[in-house]
C-alpha positions in Angstrom: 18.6 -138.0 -149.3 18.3 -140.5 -146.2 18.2 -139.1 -142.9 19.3 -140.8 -139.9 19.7 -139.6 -136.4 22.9 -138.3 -135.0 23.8 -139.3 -131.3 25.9 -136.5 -129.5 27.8 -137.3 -126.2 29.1 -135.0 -124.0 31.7 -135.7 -121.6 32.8 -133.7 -118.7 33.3 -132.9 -115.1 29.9 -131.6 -114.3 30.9 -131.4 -110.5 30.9 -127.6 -110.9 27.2 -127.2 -112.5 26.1 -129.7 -110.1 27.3 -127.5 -106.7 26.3 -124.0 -108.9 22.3 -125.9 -108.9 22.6 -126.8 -105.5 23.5 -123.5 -104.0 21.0 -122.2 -106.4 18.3 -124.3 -105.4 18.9 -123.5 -101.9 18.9 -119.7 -102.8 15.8 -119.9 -104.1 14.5 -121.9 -101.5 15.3 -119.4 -98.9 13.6 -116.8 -101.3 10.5 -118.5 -100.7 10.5 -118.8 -97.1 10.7 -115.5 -97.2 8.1 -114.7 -99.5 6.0 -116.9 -97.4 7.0 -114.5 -94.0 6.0 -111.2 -96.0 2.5 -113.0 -97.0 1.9 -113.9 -93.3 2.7 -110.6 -92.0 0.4 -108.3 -94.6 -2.1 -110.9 -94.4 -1.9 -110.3 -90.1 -1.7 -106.8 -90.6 -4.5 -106.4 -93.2 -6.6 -108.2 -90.7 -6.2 -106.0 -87.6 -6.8 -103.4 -90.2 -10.1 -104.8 -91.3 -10.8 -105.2 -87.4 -10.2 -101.9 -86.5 -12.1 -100.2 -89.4 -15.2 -102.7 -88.5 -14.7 -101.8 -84.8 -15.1 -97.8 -85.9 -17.9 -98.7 -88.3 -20.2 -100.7 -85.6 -18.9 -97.8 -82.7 -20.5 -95.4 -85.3 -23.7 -97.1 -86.1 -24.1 -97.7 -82.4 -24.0 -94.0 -81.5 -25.9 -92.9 -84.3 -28.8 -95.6 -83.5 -28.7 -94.9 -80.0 -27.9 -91.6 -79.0 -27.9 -89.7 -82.4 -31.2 -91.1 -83.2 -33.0 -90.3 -80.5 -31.7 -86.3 -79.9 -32.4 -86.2 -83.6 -36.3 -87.4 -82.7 -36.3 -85.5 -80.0 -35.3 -82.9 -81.7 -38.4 -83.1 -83.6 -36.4 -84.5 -86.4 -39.0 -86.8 -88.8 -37.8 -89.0 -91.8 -40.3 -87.4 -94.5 -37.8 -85.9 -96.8 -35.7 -89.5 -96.8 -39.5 -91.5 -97.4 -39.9 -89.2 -100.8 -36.3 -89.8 -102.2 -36.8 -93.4 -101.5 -40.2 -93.9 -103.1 
């Protein structure tokens, strides 16, 4: 049994899958700007986020090394106990 290729031609007005691939196209492409938009935003707002929470973690060391630290010496507060759990 030979085999040969077979050559199919199809033949049509394609004017109405060519505007259904443009609008499509630009669909998408408005998708994606918006997509991009949502991206910017959380990545802004995760970012003040992260500020803030680094803001209230160095405002917290800061009082505890300053003013904590020193009433808690005063205090007669020593560091024995935290020596043996570390050694």
């Amino acid at each position: 049994m030979a085999t040969r290729p077979i050559k199919i031609a199809i033949v049509g007005d394609d004017s109405n899958l060519k505007k259904t691939l443009k609008r499509s196209s630009k669909q998408l492409e408005g998708f994606g700007k918006s997509v991009a938009k949502i991206g910017i935003t959380s990545a802004a707002a995760f970012g003040a986020t992260a500020v803030a929470i680094g803001t209230k973690a160095d405002t917290a060391f800061r009082e505890f090394a300053g003013e904590g630290l020193a009433s808690f010496l005063e205090g007669g507060g020593t560091f024995e106990y935290e020596r043996r759990l570390t050694w």
